[in-house]
C-alpha positions in Angstrom: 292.0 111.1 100.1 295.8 109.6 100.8 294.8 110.6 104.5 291.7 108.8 104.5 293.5 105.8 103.0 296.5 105.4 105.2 294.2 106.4 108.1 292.5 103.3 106.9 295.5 100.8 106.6 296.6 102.1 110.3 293.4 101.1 112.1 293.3 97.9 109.9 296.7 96.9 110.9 296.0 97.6 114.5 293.2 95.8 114.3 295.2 92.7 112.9 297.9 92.9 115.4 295.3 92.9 118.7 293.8 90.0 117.1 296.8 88.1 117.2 297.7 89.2 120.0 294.1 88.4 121.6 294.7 84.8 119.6 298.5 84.0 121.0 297.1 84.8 124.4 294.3 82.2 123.6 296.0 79.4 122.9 299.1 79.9 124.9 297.9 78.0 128.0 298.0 80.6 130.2 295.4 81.9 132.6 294.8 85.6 132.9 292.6 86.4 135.7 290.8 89.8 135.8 289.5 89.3 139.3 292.3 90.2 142.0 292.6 87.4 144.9 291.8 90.5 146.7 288.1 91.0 145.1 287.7 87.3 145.3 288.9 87.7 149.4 285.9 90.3 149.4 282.9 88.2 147.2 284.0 85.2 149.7 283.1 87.3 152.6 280.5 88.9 151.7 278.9 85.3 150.7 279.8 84.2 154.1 278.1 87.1 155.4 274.8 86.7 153.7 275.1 82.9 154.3 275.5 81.7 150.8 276.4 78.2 150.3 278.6 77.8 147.3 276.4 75.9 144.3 273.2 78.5 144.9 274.3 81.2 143.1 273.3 81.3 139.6 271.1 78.0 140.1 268.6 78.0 137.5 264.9 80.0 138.6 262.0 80.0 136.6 261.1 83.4 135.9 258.5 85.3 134.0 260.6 84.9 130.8 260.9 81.5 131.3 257.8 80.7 132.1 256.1 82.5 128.5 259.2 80.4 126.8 257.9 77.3 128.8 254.0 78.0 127.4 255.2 78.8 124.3 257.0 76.1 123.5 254.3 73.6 125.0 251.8 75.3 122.6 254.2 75.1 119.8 254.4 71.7 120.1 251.0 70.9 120.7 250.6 72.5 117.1 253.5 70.5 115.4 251.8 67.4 116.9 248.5 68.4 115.7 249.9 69.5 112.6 251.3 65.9 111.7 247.9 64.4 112.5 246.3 66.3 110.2 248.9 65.9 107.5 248.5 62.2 108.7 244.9 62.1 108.2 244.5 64.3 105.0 246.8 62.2 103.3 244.7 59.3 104.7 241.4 61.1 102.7 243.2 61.6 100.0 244.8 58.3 98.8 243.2 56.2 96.3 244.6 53.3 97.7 242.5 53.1 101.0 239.0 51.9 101.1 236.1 54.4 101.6 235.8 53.6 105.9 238.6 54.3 106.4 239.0 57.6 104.7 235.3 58.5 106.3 236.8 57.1 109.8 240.3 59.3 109.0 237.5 62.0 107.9 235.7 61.8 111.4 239.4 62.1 113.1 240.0 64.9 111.0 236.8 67.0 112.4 237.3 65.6 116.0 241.3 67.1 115.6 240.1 70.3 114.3 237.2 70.5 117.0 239.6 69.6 120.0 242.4 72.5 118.7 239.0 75.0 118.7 238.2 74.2 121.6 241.5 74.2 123.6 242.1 77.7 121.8 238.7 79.0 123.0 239.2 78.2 126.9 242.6 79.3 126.8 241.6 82.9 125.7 238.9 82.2 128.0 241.0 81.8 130.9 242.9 84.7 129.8 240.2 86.9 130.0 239.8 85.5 133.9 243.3 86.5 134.6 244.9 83.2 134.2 247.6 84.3 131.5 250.2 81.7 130.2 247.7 78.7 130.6 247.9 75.8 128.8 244.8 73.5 127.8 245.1 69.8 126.4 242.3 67.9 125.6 242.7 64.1 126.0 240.7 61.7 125.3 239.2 61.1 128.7 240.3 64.3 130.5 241.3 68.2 130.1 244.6 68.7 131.3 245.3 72.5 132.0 247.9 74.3 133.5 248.2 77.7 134.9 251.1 79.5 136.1 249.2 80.8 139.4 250.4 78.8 142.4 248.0 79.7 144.8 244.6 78.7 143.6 241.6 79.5 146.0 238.3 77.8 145.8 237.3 80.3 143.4 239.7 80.6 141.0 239.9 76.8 141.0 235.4 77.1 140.0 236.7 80.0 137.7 239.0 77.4 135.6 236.7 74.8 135.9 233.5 76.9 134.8 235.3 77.9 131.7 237.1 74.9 130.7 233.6 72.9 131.2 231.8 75.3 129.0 234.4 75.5 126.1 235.4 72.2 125.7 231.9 70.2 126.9 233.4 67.9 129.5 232.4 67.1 133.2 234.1 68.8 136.5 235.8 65.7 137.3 237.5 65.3 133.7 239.4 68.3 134.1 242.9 68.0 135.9 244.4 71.2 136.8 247.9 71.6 137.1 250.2 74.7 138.5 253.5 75.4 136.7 255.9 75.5 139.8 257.8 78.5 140.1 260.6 79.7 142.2 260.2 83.4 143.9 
């Protein structure tokens, strides 16, 4: 048991003494390099070699990961915006202090809201089922705004997305407005 406990106080107190240590070194000023000029010598060439400008590397790219973040944060706020407007309206039905057209007018909003969040839901799984993962459907008042993370659409696809969005959300061809999420290869 003594062994255990002095055992203990030795890794505790090594432990303390690289921290200030690590700390000192910190705040000392000084720069401690753990690239050699001779590894730098050899990344420089290299990047001459492969004709690397300086500034590209480590440029942002949209990749698959940021793409699902980008969608899932588009549909998240969607829902927080939607969200409001229904807490908006509901509060709107409820209040004693607000004559009856307006709470059926806030009542009528209410339905439309909840119909529009349907139906964008519907042609999104829609799409999905069509191959057109990560897409994002708004419904506006005068159009359909939807936007896929394909970037080359052929005539087909493009009737594929339209055909679906048409049906699920009962607008015309020439409200929907179809957008591509640019991505870098």
């Amino acid at each position: 048991m003594n062994k255990i406990f002095k055992k203990n106080q030795l890794i505790i107190t090594s432990l303390a003494i690289m921290i200030a240590v690590a700390g000192y070194l910190n705040f000392s000023g000084e720069e401690f390099s753990m690239v050699s000029e001779n590894q730098e010598t050899m990344v420089q060439k290299v990047n001459d070699e492969l004709e690397i400008p300086d500034g590209e590397i480590g440029e942002a790219v949209l990749t698959s990961a940021t793409v699902e973040s980008f969608v899932a944060d588009a549909k998240l706020n969607r829902e927080q915006i939607h969200a409001k407007a229904k807490e908006n309206l509901e509060s709107i039905i409820h209040s004693t202090n607000i004559e009856e057209s307006k709470k059926q007018d806030a009542v009528d909003k209410l339905a439309n809201l909840s119909d529009r969040m349907a139906k964008q839901a519907a042609a999104e799984e829609l799409l999905a089922t069509k191959g057109f993962l990560n897409s994002v459907v708004t419904i506006n008042d005068d159009t359909v705004d939807v936007v896929v993370t394909k970037q080359d659409l052929s005539a087909v696809s493009r009737a594929q997305i339209e055909d679906a969005v048409s049906r699920t959300c009962s607008c015309n061809l020439d409200q929907i407005v179809i957008t591509k999420m640019k991505m870098s290869d």
